[in-house]
N, C-alpha and C positions, 0 to 999 in steps of 0.2 A: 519556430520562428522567434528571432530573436528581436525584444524592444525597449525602447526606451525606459529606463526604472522611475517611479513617481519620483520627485521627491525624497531628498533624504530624510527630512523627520516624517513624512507618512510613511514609508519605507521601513525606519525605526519603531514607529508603533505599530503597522503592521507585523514586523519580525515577533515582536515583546506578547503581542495579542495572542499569537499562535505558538511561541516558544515561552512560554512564563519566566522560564528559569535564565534567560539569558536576561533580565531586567535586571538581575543584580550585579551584572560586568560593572566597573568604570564605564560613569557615561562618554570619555573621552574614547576606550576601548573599542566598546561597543558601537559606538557612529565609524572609525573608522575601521570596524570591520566589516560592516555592512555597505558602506562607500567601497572598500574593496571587493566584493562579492558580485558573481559574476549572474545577473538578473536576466531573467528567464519565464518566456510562456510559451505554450505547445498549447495543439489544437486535439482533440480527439484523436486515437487513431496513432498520433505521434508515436516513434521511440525514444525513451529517454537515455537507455542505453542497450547493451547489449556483450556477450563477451570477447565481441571485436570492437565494441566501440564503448569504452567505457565511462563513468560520467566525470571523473575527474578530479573529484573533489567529495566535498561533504555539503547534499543538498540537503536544504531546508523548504520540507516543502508548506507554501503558503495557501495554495488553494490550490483545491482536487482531489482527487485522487489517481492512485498508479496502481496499475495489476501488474505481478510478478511472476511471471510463469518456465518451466522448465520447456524446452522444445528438443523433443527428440527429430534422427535423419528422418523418420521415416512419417512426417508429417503430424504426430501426435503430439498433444501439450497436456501438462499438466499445473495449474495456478500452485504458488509457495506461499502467497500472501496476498496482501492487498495493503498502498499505505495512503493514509489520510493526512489531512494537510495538520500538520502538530506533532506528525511521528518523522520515523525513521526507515530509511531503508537499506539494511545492512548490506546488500546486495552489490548497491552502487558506491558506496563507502567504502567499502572493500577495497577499492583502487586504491583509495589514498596510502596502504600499506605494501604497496610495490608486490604483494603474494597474486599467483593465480586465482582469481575471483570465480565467484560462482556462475555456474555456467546458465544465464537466465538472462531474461528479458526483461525490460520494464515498459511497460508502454500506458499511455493515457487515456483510462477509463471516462474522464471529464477531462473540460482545459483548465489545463495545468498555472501555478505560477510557481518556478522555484528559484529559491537565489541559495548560488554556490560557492562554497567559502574553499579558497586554495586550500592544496596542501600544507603548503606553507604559515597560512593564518592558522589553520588546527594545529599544529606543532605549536607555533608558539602560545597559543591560545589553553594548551594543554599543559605547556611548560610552566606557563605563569598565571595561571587564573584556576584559583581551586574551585570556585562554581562552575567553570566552563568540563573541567573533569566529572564531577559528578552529572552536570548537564550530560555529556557526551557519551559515558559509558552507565547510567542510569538507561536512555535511550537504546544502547546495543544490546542491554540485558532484555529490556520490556521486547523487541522484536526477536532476540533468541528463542525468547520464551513464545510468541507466538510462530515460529518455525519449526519449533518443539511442536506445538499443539497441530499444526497442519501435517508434519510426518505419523504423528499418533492415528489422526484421522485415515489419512492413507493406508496405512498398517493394518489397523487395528477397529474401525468403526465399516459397518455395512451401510451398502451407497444409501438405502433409506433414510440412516442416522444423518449421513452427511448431508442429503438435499433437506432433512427437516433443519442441520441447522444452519444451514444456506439461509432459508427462508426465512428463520427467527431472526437471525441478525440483520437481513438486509430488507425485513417488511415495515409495515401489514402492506406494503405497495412494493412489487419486484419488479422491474421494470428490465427483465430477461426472457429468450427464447429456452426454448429444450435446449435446442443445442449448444445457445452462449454458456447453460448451464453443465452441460454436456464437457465442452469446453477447458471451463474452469474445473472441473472434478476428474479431468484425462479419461472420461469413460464414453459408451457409446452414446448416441442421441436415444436409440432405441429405449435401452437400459432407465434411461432418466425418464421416457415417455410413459412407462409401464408405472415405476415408482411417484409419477404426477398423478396418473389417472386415481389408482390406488387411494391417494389423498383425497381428491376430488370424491368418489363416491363416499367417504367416512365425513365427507363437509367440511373439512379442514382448508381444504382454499375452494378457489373460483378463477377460471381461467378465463382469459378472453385472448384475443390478439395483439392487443397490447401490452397484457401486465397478468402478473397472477397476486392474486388479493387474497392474504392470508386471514382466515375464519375462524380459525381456532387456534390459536397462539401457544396454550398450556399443553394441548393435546401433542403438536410437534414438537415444544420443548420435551417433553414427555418421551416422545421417539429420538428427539437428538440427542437425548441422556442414556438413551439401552433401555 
């Protein structure tokens, strides 16, 4: 759903608060690129894009976050990442270089606010602003780099590894089912039920219906290291 943007100077210091490095544009620059920028919120649940509908441009996300995920025909998924409001999402950026983009989804873990700069403003903004370059591809490298580390997981780490380090980064409060967990890791519900309990009797969390409350934090850093 799209609405009305605040204000341009709150606008502005919201952008600067979540993006540090774009404080150093021209403050002429800067106010009219953000006045150019196409402003944006979604509710839960939303798609932000998809590899039929792609996002356009280069969003800046302000609040929320967005889950990334791969979706096979045959109804399975698998999460590539997750992006917080300050990063990047290579995913949907991608567009702006006219190449076959990655074949993934984004959709809105929280509600979203993003505001998205033309193709056109990042060309130019590339062409003539040597903060905005470092800004811009500083960014594509940091989420390379954690694309890198989600294929390793995939590959190379056992599902135990992976739900303890699910857990360590998204605790001591997770506020997921098995199966969202399931979900995001492309494996069964089952598989993830067995590696909960497992935890659960060594003390390490505490489950309820709401939330699982991580207890021992070293011990499953410990297992999400091998």
């Amino acid at each position: 759903m799209s609405t009305v943007p605040p204000p341009l100077e709150a606008l502005i210091q919201l952008v600067t608060a979540r993006f540090p490095p774009l404080a150093h544009l021209p403050s002429a620059t800067l106010a009219r690129t953000v006045a150019a920028a196409h402003y944006q919120r979604m509710a839960v649940g939303e798609r932000l894009f998809s590899p039929d509908m792609p996002c356009g441009g280069f969003p800046l996300l302000l609040e929320g976050r967005v889950r990334v995920v791969r979706e096979a025909s045959n109804g399975r998924s698998i999460a590539l990442y997750t992006v917080e409001a300050g990063e990047l999402c290579i995913a949907s950026a991608q567009a702006m270089f006219h190449r076959p983009g990655l074949m993934a989804n984004g959709y809105a873990e929280t509600p979203l606010t993003v505001l998205v700069l033309s193709p056109e403003t990042v060309d130019e903004l590339l062409a003539t602003e040597v903060d905005f370059r470092k800004f811009f591809f500083g960014l594509i490298s940091e989420r390379l780099s954690d694309l890198m580390l989600a294929v390793e997981a995939i590959a190379f780490l056992k599902l135990d590894q992976r739900i303890a380090r699910l857990l360590v980064e998204r605790g001591p409060r997770v506020v997921m089912t098995h199966q969202a967990i399931a979900d995001q890791l492309g494996v069964a519900r089952e598989m993830v039920s067995r590696v909960m309990r497992g935890f659960s009797e060594r003390g390490w969390i505490t489950q309820s219906r709401e939330a699982i409350e991580v207890t021992d934090v070293v011990a499953l850093d410990e297992v999400s290291q091998g």
